[in-house]
C-alpha positions in Angstrom: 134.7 74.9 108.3 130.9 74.5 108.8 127.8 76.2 107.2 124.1 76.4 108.5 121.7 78.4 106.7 118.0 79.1 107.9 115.0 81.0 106.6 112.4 83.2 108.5 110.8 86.2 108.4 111.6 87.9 111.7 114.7 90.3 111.1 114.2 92.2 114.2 114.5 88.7 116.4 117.8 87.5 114.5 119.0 90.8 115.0 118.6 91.0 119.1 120.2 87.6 119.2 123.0 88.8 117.1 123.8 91.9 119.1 124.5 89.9 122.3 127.0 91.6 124.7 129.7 89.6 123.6 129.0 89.9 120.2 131.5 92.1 117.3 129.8 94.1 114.7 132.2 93.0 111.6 130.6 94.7 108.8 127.4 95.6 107.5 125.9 97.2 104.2 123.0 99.0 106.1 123.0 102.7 107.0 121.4 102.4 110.5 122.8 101.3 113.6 120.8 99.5 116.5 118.1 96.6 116.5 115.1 99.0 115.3 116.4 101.0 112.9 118.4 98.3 110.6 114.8 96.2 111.4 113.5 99.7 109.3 115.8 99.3 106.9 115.4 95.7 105.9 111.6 95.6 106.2 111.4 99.2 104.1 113.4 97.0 101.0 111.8 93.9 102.1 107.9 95.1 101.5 109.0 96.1 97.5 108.5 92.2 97.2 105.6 91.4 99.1 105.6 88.0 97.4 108.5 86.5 99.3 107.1 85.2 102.7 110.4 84.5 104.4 113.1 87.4 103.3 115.6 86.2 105.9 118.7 84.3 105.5 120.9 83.7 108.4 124.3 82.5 107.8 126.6 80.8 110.6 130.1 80.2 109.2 132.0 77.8 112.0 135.7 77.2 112.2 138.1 74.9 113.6 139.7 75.7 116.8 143.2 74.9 115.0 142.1 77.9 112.2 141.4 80.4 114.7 145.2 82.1 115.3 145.1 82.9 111.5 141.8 83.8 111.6 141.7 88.1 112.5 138.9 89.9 112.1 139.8 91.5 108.4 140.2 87.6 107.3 137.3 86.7 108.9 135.6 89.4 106.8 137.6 88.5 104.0 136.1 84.6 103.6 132.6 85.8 104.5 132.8 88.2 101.9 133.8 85.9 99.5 131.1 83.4 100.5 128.4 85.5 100.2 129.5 86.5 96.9 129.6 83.1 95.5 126.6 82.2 97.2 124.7 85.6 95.5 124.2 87.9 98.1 126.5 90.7 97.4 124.3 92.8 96.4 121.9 93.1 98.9 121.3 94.3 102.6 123.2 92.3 105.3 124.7 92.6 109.3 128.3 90.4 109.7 128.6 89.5 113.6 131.3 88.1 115.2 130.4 85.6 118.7 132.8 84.6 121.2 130.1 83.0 123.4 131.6 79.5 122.4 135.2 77.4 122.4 134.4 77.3 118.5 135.1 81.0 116.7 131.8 81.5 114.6 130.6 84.0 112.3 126.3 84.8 112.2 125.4 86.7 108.8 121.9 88.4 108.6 121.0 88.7 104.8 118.2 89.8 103.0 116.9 88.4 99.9 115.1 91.0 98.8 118.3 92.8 97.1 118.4 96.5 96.0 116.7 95.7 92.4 114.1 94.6 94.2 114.5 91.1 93.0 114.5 88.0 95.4 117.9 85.7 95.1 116.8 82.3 94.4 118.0 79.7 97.4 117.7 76.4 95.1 120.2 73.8 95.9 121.8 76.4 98.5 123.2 73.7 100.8 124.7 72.1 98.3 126.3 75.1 96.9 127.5 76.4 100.2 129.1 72.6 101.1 131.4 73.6 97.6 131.3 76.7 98.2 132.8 76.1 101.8 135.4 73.6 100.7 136.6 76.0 98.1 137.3 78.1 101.0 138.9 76.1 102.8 141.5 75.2 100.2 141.9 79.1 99.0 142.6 79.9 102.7 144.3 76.8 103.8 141.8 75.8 106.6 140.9 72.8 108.6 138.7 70.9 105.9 135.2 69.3 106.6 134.4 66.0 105.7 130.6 65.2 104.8 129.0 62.6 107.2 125.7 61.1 107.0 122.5 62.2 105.1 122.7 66.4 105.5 125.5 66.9 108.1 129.0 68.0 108.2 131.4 67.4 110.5 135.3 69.1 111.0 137.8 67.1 110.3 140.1 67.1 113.3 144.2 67.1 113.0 145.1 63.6 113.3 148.5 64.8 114.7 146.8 64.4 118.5 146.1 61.1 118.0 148.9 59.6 117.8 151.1 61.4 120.2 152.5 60.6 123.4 151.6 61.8 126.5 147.8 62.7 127.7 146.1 63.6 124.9 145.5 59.8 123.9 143.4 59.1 127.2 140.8 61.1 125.2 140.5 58.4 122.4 141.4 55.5 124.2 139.6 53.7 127.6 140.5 50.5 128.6 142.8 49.3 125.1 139.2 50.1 123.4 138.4 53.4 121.2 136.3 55.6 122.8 133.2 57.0 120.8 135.1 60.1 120.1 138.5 58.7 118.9 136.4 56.0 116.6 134.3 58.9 115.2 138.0 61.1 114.6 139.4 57.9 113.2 136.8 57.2 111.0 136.7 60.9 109.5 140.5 60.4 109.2 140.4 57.4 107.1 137.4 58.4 105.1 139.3 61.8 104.2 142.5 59.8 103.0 140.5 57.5 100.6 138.5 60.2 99.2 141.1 63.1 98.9 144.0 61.5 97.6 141.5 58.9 95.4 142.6 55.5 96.5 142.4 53.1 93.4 143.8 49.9 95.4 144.2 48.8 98.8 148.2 48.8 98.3 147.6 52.6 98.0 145.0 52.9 100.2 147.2 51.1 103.1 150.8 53.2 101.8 148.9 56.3 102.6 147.3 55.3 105.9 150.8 54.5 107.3 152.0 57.8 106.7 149.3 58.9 109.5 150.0 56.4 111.2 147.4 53.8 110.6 147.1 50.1 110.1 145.2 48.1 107.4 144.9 44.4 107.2 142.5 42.1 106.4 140.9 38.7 108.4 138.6 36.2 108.1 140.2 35.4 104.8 140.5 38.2 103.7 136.6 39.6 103.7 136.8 41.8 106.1 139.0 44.8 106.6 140.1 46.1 109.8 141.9 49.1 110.6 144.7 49.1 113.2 145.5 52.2 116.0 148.1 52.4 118.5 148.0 48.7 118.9 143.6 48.4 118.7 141.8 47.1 115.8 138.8 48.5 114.9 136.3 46.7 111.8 135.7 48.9 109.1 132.3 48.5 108.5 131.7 49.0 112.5 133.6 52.2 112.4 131.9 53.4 109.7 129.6 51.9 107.1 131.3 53.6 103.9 134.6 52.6 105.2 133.9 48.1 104.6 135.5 46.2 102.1 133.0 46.1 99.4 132.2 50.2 99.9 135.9 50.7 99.6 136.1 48.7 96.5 133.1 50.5 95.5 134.9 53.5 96.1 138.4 52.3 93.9 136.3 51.5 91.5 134.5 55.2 91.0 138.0 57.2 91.9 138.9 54.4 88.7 136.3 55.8 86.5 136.9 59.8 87.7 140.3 59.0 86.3 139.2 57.5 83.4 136.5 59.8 82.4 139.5 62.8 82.9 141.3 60.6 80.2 138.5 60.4 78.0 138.0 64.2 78.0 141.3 65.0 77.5 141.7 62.9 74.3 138.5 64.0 72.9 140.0 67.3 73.3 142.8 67.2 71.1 142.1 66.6 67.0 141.5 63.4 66.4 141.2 62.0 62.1 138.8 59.4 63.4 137.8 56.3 65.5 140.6 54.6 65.1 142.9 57.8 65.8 140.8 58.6 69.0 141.7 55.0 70.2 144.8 54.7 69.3 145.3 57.7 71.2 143.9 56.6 74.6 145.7 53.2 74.6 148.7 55.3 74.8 147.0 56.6 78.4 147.3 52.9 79.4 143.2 52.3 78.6 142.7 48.7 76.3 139.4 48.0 74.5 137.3 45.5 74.5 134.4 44.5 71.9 131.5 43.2 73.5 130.4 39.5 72.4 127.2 41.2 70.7 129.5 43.6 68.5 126.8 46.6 69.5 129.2 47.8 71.9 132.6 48.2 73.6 134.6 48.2 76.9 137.1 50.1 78.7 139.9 48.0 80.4 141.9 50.3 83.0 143.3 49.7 86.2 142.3 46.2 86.2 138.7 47.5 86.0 136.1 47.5 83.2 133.9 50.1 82.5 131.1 50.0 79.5 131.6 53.0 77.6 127.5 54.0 77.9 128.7 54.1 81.6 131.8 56.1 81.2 129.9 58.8 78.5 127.0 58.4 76.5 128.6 60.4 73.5 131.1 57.7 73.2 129.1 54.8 72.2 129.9 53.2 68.6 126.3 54.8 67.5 127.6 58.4 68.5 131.4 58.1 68.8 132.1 59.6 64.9 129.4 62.4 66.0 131.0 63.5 68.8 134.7 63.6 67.8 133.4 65.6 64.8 132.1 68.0 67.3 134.7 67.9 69.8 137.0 68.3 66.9 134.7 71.7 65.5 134.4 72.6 69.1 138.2 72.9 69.1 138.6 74.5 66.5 136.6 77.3 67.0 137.9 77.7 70.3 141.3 77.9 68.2 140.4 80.7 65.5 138.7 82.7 68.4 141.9 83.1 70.1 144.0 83.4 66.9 141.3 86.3 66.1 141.8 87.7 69.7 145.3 88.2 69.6 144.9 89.7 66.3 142.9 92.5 67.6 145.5 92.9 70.5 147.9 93.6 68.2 148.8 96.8 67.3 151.0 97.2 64.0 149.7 96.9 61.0 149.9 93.3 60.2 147.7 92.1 57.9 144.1 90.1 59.0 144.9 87.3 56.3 149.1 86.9 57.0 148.0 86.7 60.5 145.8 84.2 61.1 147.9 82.1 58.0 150.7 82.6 60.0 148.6 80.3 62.5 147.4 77.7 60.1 143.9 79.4 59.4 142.7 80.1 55.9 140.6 82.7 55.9 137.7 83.3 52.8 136.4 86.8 53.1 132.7 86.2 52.0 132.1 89.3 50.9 127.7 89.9 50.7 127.5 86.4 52.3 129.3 85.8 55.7 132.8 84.8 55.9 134.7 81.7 56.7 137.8 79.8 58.3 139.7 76.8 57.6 141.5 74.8 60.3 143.0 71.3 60.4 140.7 70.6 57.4 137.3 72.1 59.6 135.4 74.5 58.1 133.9 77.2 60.6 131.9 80.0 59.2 131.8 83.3 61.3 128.1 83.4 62.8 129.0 79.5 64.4 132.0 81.6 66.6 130.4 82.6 69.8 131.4 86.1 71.0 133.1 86.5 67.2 131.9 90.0 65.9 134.9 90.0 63.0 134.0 93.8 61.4 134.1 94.8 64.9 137.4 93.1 65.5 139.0 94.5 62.0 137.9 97.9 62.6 139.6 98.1 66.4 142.6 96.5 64.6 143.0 99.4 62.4 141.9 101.8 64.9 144.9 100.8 66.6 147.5 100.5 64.4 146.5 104.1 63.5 147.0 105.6 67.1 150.1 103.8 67.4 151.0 105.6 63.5 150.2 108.8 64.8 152.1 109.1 68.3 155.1 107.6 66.4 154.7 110.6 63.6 153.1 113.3 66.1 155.6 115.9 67.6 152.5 117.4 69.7 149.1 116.6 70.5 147.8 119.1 67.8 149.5 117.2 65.7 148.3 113.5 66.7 144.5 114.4 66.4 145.1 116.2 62.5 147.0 112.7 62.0 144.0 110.8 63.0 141.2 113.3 61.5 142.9 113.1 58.4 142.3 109.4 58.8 138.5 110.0 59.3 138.8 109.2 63.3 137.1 110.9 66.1 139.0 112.3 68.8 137.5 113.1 72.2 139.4 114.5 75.0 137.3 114.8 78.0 138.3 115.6 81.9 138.5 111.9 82.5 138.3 110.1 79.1 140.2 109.8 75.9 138.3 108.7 73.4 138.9 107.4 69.5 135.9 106.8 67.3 135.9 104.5 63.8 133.2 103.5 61.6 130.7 103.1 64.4 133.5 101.4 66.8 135.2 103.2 69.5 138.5 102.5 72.0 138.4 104.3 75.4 141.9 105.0 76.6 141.5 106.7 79.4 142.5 109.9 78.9 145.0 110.2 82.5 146.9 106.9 81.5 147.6 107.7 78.0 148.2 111.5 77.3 151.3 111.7 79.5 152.7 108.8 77.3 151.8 109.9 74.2 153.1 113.5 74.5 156.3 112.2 75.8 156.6 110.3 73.0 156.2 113.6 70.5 159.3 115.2 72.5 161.2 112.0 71.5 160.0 112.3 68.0 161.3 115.6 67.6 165.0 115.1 67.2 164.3 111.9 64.8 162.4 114.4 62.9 165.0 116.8 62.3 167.2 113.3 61.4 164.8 112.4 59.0 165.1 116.0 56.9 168.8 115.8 57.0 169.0 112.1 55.3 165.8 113.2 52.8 163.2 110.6 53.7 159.4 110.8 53.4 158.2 112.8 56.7 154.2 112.0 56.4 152.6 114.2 58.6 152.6 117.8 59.5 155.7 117.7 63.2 154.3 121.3 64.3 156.4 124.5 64.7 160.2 124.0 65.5 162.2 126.9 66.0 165.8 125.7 64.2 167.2 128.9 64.5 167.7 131.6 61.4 166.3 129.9 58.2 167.1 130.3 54.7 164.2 130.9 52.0 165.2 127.5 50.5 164.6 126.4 54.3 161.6 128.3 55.0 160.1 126.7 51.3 161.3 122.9 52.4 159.2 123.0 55.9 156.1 124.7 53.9 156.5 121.2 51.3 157.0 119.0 54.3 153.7 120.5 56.5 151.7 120.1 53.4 152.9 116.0 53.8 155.4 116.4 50.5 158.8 114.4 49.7 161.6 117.0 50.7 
């Protein structure tokens, strides 16, 4: 899958190129229909920003020719949707076209900056974004990927499958026992893909997975250079392709080494570690040895049978910062922790108590009362204000909020019922046409009034016959279960449902 973006200012000459007669309107977020009247429409929006000189962005998304039988016209739609999302542009004015002009199936998008806020989308680093943008794609889809050749281009990554099959196909990469330029440039994209994507760390690995395509590797001229080996040719890595000679491969072991490494690093930092001797005890479990440098003012990383200074692998994790940053990583934990504990908490709907709660998950909370209040976790102190997104009044509040709705439908026996429950209780009920709404110190839950009133009034019709239980065996009923009609009753009777309304012990 390929990307090409350009800028101008000229909608109404993108647009006549666009609407050629084999072109396929596939969707657009203008009103208009022909070349002149969506030109209105985008220079109307376009002239609210007078300060952008190019308010054109033209889009073509290319696929492989192996992609196109999944590719319909509500997938097509589909991705380019999705890219312009990521890349910004939902929210303005664009045209979608479909071309079948070419072998290659192609989408052109006509976009304009200028989106409906009147604001410009910023295009910095778009080429880079849409590259990861694209190759996001092409994994969420499952489509012919693209590998990046030279300085600025792209090029599709053909199935190898053709390649090596019998039959015709071959005289297309091969002339006279010799690659032809074609088969070397497939071949090189081939190889290159296989080092990168499955990050290569030796040449034992590198050479296992090139024989499950298919593909030779050995080495000559004792053992300097590398050459690569194809239905009986051999081709010289660094002739085929510059990236792919010995020392650029090594080169390229050597960083998939340190990715690795770095994801080890991370990952240990990540967990709570006492100290520096803790944090490396723990990553020479991961199979990663250090190594003191001679001047005793820094240290190594041994893994993989490469070294790596750790200035090189992360500048937090020099001896002058390494008890810094496991402090932080270890605070940085643990407020991630107590934010999720504190979450849950305010999902939960009973009436657990705040401080059982969070103790039940190893937090010690100290309620600060005028000053602001504070955790304990792993022997961390956090104080509220230094959670991010943490508002804890708010969070008690909806807590009680809840487990007071949830009280009430389990004592209500009608809907007249439930909001006298919750008045009593000091909360606001507001039943809308479309909205059901509870209101608590300030705080408010929306529960929607069409998803919850069915529910909670067929709960109060199950309530009802638990009610009546509950006056045979004389237990505490605690709010008002509306009028029942139980038939002839006594005075006695009449005198016990007058006690129970009024909340009394029968």
């Amino acid at each position: 899958m390929i990307g090409r973006i350009t800028t101008g200012k000229d909608i109404k000459g993108l647009l006549e190129y666009l609407f050629k007669d084999d072109s396929e309107i596939l969707q657009k977020t203008v009103l208009s229909d022909g070349v002149d009247r969506i030109t209105w429409e985008f220079n109307m929006l376009s002239q609210c920003n007078q300060r952008i000189e190019k308010p054109i962005k033209h889009f073509v998304l290319s696929f492989a020719k192996s992609d196109e039988e999944k590719l319909d016209n509500e997938k097509l739609i589909e991705i380019a949707d999705k890219y312009l999302e990521d890349m910004g542009y939902m929210k303005n004015q664009y045209v979608m076209v479909r071309h079948n002009d070419t072998e290659r199936l192609h989408v052109h998008i006509a976009v304009n900056r200028i989106g409906l806020d009147v604001k410009c989308v910023t295009d910095s680093f778009e080429k880079v974004r849409s590259r990861n943008i694209l190759r996001q794609l092409e994994k969420q889809y499952d489509l012919e990927q693209t590998a990046e050749v030279g300085k600025g281009k792209e090029m599709l990554l053909l199935s190898p499958e053709p390649f090596f099959e019998n039959g015709s196909n071959n005289e297309t990469y091969i002339l006279n026992n010799e690659l032809t330029k074609q088969g070397k440039s497939n071949l090189a994209k081939i190889i290159y893909r296989t080092l990168k994507s499955e990050k290569c760390t030796n040449f034992e690995y590198f050479k296992n997975s090139l024989m499950k395509k298919n593909i030779g590797l050995e080495f000559k001229n004792s053992g300097n250079v590398v050459y690569f080996e194809f239905k009986g040719i051999n081709v010289n890595g660094g002739e085929l392709y510059k990236k792919l000679s010995k020392y650029n491969i090594e080169q390229e072991f050597r960083a998939n080494i340190l990715s690795d490494l770095r994801n080890c690093i991370k990952e240990s930092l990540n967990r709570n570690n006492k100290g520096r001797d803790d944090f490396f005890e723990a990553i020479k479990k991961m199979g990663i040895s250090i190594k003191m440098n001679k001047s005793k003012n820094g240290y190594s990383f041994l893994y993989k049978g490469e070294s790596f200074k750790a200035s090189v692998v992360d500048r937090r994790i020099t001896l002058s910062k390494i008890d810094d940053t496991i402090e932080f990583s270890n605070k940085e934990n643990a407020k991630d922790y107590i934010f999720e504990v504190i979450k849950k908490f305010e999902k939960n709907r009973t009436s657990i108590d705040f401080d059982e709660f969070i103790k039940d998950n190893g937090i010690v909370f100290y309620n600060g009362n005028d000053k602001e209040s504070k955790f304990l976790y792993n022997e961390i102190e956090i104080h509220e204000g230094e959670i991010r997104g943490l508002n804890l009044n708010k969070t008690l509040s909806t807590h009680e909020l809840k487990g007071m709705i949830a009280e009430a439908i389990e004592y209500s026996t009608s809907l007249s019922d439930f909001i006298e429950y919750l008045e009593d209780k000091s909360v606001q009920v507001e039943i809308g046409d479309d909205k059901l709404l509870y209101k608590l110190n300030g705080f408010e839950i929306d529960a929607g009034k069409e998803s919850l009133i069915d529910c909670i009034e067929a709960k109060f019709s199950q309530n009802l016959p638990e009610m009546q239980n509950d006056k045979i065996q004389n237990k505490f009923i605690p709010i008002n279960i509306g009028r029942v009609d139980l038939g002839e009753k006594s005075d006695e009777e009449e005198e016990e449902i007058k006690r129970r309304n009024k909340g009394m012990e029968i």
